[in-house]
PDB file of N, CA, C and O in Angstrom:
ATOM      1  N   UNK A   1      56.264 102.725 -71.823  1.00  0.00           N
ATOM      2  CA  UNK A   1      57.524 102.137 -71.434  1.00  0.00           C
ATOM      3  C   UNK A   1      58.210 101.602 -72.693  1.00  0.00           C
ATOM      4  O   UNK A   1      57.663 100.813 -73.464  1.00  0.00           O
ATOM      5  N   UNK A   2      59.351 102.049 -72.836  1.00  0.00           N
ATOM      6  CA  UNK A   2      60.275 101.463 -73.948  1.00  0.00           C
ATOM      7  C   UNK A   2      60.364 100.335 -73.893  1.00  0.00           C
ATOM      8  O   UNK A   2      60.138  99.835 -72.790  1.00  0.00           O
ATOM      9  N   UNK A   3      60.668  99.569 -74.852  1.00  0.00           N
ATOM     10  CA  UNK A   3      61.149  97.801 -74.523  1.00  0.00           C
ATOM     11  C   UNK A   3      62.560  97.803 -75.354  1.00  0.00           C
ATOM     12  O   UNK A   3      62.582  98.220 -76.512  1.00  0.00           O
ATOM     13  N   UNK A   4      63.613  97.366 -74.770  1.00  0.00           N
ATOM     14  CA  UNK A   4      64.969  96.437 -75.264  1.00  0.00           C
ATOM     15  C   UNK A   4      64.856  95.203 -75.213  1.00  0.00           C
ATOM     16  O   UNK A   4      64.215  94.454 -74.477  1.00  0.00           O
ATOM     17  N   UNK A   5      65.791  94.987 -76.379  1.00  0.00           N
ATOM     18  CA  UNK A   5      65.660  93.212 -76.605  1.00  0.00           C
ATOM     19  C   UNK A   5      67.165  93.180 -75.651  1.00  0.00           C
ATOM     20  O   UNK A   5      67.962  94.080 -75.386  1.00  0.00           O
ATOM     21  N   UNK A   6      67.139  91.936 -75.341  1.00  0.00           N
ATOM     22  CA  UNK A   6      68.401  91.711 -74.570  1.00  0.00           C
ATOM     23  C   UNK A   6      68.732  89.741 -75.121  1.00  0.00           C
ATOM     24  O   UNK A   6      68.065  88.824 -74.641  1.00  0.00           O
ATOM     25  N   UNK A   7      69.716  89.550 -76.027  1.00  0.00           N
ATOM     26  CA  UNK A   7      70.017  88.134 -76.108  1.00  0.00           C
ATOM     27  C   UNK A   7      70.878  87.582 -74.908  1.00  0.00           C
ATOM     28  O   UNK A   7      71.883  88.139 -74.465  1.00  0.00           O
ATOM     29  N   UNK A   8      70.301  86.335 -74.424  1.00  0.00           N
ATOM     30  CA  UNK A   8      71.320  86.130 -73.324  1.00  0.00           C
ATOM     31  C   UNK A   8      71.305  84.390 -73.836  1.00  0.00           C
ATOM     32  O   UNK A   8      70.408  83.938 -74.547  1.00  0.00           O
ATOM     33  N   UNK A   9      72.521  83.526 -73.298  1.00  0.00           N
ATOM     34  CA  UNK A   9      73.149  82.257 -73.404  1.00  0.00           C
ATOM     35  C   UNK A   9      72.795  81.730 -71.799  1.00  0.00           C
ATOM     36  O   UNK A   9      73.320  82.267 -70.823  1.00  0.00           O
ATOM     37  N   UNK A  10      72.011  80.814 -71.714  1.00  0.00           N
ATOM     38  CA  UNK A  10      72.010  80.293 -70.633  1.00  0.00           C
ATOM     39  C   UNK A  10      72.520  78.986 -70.182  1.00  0.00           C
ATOM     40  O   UNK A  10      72.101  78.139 -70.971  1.00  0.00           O
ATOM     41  N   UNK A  11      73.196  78.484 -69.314  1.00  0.00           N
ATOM     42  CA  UNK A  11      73.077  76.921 -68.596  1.00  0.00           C
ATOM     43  C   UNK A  11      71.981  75.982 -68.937  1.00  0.00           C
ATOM     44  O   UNK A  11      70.824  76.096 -68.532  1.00  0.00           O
ATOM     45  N   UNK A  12      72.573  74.752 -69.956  1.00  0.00           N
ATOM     46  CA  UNK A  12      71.256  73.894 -69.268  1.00  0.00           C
ATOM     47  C   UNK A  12      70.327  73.634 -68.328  1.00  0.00           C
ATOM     48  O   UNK A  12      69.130  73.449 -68.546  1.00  0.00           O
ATOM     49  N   UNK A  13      71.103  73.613 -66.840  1.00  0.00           N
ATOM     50  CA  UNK A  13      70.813  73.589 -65.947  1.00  0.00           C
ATOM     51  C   UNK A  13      69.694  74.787 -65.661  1.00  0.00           C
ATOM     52  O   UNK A  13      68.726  74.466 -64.971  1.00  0.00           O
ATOM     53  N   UNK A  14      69.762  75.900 -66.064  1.00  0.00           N
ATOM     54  CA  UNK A  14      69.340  77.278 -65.921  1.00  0.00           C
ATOM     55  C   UNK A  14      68.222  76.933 -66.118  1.00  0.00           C
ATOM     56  O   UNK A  14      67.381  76.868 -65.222  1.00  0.00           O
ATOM     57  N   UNK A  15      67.898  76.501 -67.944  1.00  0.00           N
ATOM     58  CA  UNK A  15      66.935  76.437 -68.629  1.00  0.00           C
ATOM     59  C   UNK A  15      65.971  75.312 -68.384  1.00  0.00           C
ATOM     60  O   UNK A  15      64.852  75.080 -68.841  1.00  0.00           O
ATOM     61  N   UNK A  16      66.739  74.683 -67.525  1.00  0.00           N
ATOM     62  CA  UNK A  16      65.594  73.344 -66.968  1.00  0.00           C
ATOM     63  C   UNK A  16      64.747  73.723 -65.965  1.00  0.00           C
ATOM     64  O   UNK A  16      63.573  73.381 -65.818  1.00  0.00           O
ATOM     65  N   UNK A  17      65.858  74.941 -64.821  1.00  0.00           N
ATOM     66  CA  UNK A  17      64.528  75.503 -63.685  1.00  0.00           C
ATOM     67  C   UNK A  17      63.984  76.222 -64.245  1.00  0.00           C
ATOM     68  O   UNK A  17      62.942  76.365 -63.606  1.00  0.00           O
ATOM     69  N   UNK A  18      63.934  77.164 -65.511  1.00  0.00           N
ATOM     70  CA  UNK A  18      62.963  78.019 -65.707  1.00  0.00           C
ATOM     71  C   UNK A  18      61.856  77.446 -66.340  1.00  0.00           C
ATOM     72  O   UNK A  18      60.728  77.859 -66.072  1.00  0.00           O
ATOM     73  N   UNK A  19      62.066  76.411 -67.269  1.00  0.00           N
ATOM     74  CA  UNK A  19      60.742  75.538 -67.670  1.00  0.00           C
ATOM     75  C   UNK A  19      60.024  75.157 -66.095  1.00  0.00           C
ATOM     76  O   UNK A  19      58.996  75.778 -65.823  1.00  0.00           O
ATOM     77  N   UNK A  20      60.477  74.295 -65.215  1.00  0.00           N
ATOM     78  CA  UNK A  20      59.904  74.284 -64.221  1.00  0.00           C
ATOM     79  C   UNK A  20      59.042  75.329 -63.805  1.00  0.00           C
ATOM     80  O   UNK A  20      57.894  75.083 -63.435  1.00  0.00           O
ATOM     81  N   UNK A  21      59.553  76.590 -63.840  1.00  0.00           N
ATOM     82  CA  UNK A  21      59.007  77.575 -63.032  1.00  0.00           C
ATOM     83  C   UNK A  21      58.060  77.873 -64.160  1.00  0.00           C
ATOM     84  O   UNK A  21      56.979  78.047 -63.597  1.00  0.00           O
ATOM     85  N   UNK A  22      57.950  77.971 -64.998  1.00  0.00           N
ATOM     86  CA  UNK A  22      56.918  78.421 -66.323  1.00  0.00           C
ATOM     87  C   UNK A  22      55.967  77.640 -66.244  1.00  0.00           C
ATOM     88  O   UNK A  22      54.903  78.253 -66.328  1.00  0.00           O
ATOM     89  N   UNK A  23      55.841  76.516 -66.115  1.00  0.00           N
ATOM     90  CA  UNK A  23      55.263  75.642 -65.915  1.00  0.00           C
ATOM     91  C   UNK A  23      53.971  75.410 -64.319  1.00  0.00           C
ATOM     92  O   UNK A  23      52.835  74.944 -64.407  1.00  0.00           O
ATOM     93  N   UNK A  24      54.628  75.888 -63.089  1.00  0.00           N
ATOM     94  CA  UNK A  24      54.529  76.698 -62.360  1.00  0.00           C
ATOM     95  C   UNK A  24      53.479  77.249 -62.170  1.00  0.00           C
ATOM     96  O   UNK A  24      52.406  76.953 -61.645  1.00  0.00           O
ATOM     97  N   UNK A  25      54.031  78.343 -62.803  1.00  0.00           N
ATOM     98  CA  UNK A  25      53.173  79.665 -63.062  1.00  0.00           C
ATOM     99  C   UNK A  25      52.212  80.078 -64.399  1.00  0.00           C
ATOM    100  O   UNK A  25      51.661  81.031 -64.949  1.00  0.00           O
ATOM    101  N   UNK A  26      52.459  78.500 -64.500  1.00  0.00           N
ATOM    102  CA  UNK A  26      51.508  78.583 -65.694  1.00  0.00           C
ATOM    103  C   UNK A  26      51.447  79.420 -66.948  1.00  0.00           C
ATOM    104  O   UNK A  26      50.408  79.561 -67.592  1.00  0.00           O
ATOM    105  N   UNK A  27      52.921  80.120 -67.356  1.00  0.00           N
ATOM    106  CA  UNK A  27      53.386  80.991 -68.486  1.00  0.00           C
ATOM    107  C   UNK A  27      53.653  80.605 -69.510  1.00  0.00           C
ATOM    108  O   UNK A  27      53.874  79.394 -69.519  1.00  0.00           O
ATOM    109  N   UNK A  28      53.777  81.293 -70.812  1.00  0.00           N
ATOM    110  CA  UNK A  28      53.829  80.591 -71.685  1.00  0.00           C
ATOM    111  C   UNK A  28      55.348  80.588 -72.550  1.00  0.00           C
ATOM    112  O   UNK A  28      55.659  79.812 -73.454  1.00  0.00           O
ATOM    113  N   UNK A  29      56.032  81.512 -72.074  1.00  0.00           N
ATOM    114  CA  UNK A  29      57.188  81.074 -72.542  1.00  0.00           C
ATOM    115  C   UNK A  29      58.568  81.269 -71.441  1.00  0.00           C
ATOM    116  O   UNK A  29      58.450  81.679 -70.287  1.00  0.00           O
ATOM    117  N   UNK A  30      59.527  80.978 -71.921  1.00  0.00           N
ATOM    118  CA  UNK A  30      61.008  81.456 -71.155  1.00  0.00           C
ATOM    119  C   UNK A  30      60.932  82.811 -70.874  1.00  0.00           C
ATOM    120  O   UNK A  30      60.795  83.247 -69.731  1.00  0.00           O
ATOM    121  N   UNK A  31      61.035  83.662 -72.116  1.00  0.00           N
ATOM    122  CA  UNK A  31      61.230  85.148 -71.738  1.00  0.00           C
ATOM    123  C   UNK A  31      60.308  85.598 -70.476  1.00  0.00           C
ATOM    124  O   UNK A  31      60.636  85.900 -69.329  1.00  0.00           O
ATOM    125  N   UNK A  32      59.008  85.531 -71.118  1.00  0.00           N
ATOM    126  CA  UNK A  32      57.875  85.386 -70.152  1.00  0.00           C
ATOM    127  C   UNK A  32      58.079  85.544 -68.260  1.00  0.00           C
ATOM    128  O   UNK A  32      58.103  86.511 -67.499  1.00  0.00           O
ATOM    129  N   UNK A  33      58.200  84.009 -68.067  1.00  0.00           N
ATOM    130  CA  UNK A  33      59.422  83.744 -67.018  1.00  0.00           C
ATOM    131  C   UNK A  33      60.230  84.446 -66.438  1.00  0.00           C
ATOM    132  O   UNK A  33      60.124  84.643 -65.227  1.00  0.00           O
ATOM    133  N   UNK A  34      61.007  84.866 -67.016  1.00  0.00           N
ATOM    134  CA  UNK A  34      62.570  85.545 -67.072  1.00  0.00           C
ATOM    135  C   UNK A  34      61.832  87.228 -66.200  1.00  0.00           C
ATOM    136  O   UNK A  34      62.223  87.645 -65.109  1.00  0.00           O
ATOM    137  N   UNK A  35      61.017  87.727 -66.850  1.00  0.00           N
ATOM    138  CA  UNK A  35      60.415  88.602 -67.029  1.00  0.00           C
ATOM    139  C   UNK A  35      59.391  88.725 -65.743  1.00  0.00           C
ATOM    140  O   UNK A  35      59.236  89.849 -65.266  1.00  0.00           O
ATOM    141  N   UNK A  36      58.886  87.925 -65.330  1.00  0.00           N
ATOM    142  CA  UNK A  36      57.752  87.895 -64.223  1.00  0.00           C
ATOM    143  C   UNK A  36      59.108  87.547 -62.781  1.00  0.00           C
ATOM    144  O   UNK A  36      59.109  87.990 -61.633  1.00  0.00           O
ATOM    145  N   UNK A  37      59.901  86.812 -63.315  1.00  0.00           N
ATOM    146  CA  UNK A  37      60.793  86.724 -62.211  1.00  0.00           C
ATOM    147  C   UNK A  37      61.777  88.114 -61.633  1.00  0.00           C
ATOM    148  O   UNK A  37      62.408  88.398 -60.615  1.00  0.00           O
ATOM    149  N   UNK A  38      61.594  88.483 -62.411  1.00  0.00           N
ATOM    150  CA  UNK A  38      62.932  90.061 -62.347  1.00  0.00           C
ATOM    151  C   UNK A  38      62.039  90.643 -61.864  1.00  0.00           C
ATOM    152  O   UNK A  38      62.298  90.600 -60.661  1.00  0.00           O
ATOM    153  N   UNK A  39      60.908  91.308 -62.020  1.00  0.00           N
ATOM    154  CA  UNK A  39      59.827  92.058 -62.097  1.00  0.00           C
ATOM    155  C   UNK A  39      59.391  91.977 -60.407  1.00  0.00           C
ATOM    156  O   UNK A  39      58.997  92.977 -59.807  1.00  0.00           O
ATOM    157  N   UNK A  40      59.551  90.412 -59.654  1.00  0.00           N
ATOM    158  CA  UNK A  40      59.197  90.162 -58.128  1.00  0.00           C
ATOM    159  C   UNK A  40      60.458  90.533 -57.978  1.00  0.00           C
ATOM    160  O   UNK A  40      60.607  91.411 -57.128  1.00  0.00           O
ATOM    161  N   UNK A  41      61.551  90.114 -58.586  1.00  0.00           N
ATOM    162  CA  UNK A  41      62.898  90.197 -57.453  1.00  0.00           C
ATOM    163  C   UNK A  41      63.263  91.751 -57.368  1.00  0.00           C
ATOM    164  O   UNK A  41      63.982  92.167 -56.460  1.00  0.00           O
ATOM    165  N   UNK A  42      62.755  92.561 -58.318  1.00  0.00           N
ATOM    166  CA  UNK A  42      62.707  93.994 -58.357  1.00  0.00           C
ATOM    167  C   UNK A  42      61.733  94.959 -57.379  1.00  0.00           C
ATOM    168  O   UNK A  42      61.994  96.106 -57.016  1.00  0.00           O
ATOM    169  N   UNK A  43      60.819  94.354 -57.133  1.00  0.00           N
ATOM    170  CA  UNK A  43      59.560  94.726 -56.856  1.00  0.00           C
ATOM    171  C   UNK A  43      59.831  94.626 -54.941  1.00  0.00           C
ATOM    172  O   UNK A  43      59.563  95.435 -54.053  1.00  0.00           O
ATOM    173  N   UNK A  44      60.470  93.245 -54.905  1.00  0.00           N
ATOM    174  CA  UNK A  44      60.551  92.898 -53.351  1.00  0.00           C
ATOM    175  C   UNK A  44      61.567  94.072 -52.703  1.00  0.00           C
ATOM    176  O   UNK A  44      61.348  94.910 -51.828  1.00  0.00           O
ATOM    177  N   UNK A  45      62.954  93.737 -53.619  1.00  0.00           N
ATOM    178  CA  UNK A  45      64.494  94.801 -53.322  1.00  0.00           C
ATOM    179  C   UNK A  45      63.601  95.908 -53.248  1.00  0.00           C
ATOM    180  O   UNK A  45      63.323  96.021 -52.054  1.00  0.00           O
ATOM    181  N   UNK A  46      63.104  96.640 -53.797  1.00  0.00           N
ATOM    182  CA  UNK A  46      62.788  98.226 -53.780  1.00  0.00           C
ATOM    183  C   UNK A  46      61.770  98.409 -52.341  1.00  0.00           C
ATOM    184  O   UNK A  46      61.889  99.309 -51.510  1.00  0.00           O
ATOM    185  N   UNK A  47      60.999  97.559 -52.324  1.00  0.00           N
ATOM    186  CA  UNK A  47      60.079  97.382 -50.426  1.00  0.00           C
ATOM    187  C   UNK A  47      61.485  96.965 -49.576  1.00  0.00           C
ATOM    188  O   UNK A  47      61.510  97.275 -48.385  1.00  0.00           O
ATOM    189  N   UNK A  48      62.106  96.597 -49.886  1.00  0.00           N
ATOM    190  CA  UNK A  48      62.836  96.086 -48.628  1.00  0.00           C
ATOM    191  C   UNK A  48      63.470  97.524 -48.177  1.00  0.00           C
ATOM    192  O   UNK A  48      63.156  97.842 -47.030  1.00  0.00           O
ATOM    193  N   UNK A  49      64.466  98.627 -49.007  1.00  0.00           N
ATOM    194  CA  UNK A  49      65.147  99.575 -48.697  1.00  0.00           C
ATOM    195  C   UNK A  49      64.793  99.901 -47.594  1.00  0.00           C
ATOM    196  O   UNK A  49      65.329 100.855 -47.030  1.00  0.00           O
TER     197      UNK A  49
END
């Protein structure tokens, strides 16, 4: 699998639930996070069709 970098600007607000959620899930960083979260919200959408 290829990998792209992707820079993104987030909300404070943003970056406060994703520490939460990292935290959580016991991950070790933001991207991390970012990454395990897309990955379910991807994973669920494609079962749901």
């Amino acid at each position: 699998m290829a990998m792209k970098r992707v820079l993104l600007s987030l909300p404070k607000e943003m970056v406060e639930g994703l520490e939460k959620e990292r935290k959580e899930r016991y991950l070790e960083t933001i991207p991390e996070t970012i990454r395990v979260i897309l990955s379910d919200y991807l994973r669920n959408k494609t079962k749901n069709k």
